[in-house]
C-alpha positions in Angstrom: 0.0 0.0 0.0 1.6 3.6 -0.9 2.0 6.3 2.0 3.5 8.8 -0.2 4.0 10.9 -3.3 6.6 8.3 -4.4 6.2 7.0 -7.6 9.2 4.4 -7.1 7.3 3.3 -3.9 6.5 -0.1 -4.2 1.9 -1.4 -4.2 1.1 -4.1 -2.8 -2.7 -5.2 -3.3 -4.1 -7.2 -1.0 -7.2 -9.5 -2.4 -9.6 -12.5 -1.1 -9.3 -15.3 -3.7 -12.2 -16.8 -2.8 -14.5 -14.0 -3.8 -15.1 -15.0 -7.9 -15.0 -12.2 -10.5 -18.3 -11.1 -11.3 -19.8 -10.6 -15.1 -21.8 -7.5 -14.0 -25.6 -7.4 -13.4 -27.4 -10.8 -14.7 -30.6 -10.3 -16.8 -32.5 -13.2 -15.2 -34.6 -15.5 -18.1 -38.4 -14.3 -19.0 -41.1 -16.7 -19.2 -40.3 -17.9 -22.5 -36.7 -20.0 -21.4 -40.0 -22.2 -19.8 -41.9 -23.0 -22.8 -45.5 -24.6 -21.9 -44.6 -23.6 -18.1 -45.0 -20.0 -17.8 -46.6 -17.2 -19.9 -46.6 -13.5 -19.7 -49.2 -12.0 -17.4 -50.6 -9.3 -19.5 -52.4 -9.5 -21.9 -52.4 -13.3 -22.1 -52.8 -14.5 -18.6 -55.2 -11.6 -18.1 -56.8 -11.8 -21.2 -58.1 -15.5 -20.7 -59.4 -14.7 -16.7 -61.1 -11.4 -18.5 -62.7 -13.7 -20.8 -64.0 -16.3 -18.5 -65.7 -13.3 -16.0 -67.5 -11.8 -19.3 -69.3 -15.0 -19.9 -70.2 -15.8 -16.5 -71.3 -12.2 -16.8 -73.4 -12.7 -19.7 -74.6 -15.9 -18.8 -76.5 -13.9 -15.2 -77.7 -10.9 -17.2 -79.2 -13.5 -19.7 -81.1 -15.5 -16.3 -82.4 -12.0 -14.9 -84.1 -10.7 -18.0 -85.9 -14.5 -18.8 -86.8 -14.6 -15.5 -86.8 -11.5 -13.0 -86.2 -12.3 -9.3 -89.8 -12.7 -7.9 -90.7 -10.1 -5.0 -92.4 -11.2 -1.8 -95.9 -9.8 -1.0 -96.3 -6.7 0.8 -95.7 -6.4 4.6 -98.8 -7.1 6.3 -98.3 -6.8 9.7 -101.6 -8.8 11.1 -100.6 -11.8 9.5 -99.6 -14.8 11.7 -95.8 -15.7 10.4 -93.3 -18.2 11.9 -89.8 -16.0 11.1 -87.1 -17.9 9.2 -83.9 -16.6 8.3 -82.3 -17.2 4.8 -81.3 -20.6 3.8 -77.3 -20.1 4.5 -78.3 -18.9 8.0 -80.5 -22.1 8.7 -77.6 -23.8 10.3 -77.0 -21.1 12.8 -80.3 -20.9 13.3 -80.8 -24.5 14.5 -77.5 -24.0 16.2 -78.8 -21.8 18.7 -82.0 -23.6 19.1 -80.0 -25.9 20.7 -79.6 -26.8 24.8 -76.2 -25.6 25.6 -76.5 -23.0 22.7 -79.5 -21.1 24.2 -81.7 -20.3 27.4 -79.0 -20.0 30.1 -76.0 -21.0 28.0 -76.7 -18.3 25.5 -73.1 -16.8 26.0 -71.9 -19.9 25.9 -73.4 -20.4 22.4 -73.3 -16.8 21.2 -69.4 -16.2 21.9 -67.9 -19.1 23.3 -68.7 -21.7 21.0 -68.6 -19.4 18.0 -65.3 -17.6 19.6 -63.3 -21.2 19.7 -64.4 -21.7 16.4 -63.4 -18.5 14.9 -60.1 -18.6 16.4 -59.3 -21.8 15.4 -59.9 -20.6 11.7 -57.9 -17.9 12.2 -54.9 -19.6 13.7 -55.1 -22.7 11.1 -52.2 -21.3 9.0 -50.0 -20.9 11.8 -50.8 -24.5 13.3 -51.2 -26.6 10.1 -47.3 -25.5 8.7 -46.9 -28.9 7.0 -46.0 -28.2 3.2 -47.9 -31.6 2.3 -51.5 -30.1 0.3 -53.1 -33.3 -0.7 -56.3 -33.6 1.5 -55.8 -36.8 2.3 -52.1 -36.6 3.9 -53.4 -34.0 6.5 -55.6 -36.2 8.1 -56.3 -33.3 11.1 -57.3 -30.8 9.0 -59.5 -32.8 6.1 -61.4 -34.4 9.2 -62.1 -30.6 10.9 -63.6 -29.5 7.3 -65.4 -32.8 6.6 -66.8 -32.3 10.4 -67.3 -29.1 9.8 -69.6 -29.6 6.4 -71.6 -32.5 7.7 -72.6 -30.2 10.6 -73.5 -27.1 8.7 -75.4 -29.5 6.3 -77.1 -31.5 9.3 -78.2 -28.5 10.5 -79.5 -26.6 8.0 -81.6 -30.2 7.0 -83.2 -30.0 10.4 -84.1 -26.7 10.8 -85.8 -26.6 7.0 -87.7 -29.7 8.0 -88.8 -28.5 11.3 -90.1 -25.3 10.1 -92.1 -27.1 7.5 -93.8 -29.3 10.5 -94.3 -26.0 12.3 -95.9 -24.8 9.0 -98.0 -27.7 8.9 -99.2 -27.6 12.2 -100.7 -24.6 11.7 -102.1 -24.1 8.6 -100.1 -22.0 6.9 -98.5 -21.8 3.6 -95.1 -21.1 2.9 -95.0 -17.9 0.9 -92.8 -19.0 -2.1 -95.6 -22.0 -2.2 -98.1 -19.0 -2.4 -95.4 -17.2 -5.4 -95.9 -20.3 -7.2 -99.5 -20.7 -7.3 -99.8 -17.3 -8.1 -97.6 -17.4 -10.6 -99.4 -20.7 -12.0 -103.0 -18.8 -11.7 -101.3 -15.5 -13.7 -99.8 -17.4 -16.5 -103.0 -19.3 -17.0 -104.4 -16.4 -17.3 -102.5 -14.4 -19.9 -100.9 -12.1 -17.0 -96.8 -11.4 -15.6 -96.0 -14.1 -13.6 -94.1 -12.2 -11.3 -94.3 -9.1 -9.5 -91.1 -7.8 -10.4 -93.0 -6.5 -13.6 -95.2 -3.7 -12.5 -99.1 -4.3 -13.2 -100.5 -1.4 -15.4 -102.6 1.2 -13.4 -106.5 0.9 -13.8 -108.1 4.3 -14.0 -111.9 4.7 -12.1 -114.7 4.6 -14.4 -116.6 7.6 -14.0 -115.1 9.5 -11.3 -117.4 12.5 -11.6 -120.5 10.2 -11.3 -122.3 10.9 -8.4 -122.1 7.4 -6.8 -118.4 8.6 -6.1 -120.1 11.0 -3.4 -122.2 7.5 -2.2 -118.8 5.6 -1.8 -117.1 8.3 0.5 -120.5 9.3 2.5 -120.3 5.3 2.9 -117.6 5.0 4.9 -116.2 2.8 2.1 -113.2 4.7 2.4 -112.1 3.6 5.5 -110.8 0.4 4.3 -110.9 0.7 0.6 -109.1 4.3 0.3 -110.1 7.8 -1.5 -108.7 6.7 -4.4 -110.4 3.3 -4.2 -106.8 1.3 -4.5 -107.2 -0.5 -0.7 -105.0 -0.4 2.2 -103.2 -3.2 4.1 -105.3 -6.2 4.3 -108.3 -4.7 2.2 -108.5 -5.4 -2.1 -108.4 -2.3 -4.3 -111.9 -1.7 -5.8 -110.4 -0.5 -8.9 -111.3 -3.2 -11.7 -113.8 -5.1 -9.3 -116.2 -4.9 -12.3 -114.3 -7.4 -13.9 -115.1 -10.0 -11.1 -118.5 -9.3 -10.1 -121.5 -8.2 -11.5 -123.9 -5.4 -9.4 -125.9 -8.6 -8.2 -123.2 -10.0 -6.9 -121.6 -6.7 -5.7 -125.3 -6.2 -3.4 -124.7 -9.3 -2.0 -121.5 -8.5 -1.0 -122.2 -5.4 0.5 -125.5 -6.9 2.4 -123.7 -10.4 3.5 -120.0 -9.4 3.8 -117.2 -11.3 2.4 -114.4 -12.6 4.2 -112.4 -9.9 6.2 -115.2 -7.9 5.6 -118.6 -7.7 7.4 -121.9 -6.7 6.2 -122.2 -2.9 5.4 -125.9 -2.2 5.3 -126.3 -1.4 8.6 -122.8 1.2 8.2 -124.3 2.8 5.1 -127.9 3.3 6.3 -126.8 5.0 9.7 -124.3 6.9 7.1 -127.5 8.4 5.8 -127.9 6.6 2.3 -131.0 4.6 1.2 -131.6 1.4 -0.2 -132.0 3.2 -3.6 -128.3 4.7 -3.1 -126.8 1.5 -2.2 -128.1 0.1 -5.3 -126.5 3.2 -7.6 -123.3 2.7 -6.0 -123.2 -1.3 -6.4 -124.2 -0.5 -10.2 -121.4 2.2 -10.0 -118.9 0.0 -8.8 -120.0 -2.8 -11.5 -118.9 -0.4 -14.1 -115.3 -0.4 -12.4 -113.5 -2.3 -15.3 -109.9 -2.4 -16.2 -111.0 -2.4 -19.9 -112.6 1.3 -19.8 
């Protein structure tokens, strides 16, 4: 090594042979040095997965347009319902219909049972480190899952079954039963068989006739609405000239029908005669969805 300004002064470099000489930076090899292996991510790899989404994506906006999701009836809240969650909640539904899951062990069920089970999800990486991924050489793990999906499945079986008993027992009918049948009873008839497709309005028939005065002074708006298109429970009387006739429209109003009881009596002490009651049952006859 040189101290000085000498140039006679002797250098003496001192070096590792070990350490090999190195050819500079190395380029390392793209995907094509592994023919059928490897490929390059955009566009091709890209391109493909792009592909595959669109016609998945096609094929759902082709099952919604044939056939609209059907919508459930509207909210009544007098009706007698037994509450079911969705289908992939059945299983915890059952779950906590169970002893140690509910009454007194309900924070047993709710976050103990539940908390364990979480947990262990979250730390499965951590204690399953094996590199083996063939189900059947982790014998631990395949059995937890296989456990796992004969549970979810056992459960969700049994609560579907005993909510249809329940149904059963008392009389009522499931309400995508009721969609069907009315979806059978519309497409018999020429009409949408679902209710996502909105029914056309029908207009009332001679809404300056003088019977229109009769309806309100009859209290018929109390159930049936100013605008005669029902509330809750009670039918809209727009179009009921399609189903009945006047004669059969009297005898509705004199014997009552169903939720509703006979209305003589209400319209007399409302002040209208048996003459008026007749206009407005011919009135209401000429309630047609055609005119």
């Amino acid at each position: 090594m040189a101290h000085g300004d000498d140039s006679k002064e002797k250098v003496i470099f001192v070096g590792d042979s070990r350490v090999r000489r190195g050819n500079g930076f190395i380029t390392p090899p793209d995907y094509t040095a592994y023919p059928g292996k490897s490929e390059a991510f955009i566009p091709n790899f890209l391109l493909k997965e792009w592909m595959v989404g669109v016609v998945v994506l096609v094929g759902i906006l082709v099952l919604t347009i044939s056939e609209p999701a059907p919508l459930g009836f509207p909210a009544n809240p007098a009706a007698t319902v037994i509450p079911i969650p969705d289908w992939y909640f059945l299983f915890l539904y059952q779950y906590l219909k169970l002893p140690y899951a509910s009454g007194d062990y309900i924070v047993l069920g709710t976050l103990g049972v539940t908390g364990v089970a979480f947990g262990a999800l979250l730390l499965a990486p951590f204690l399953d480190t094996g590199p083996e991924r063939r189900f059947y050489r982790r014998p631990i793990a395949s059995s937890l899952m296989f456990l796992s999906l004969a549970a979810i499945v056992y459960l969700t079986n049994t609560a579907w079954t005993e909510y249809k008993h329940e149904m059963a027992e008392t009389g009522q009918i499931p309400e995508d039963v009721q969609r069907e049948e009315k979806a059978a009873e519309n497409r018999a008839a020429g009409l949408p068989t679902t209710s996502a497709v909105k029914p056309k309005d029908i207009a009332i028939v001679d809404k300056d006739d003088p019977a229109m005065a009769l309806y309100k002074q009859a209290t018929c708006i109390t159930c049936h609405a100013v605008d005669m298109k029902g509330s809750g429970s009670f039918p809209s009387l727009r179009g009921v000239g399609d189903k009945h006739d006047k004669a059969a429209i009297l005898t509705i109003i004199k014997e009552g029908k169903g939720q509703m009881p006979p209305m003589v009596e209400t319209a007399m002490g409302a002040g209208l005669t048996e003459q008026d009651i007749d206009e407005l049952a011919g009135w209401l006859a000429k309630q047609k969805s055609g005119q």
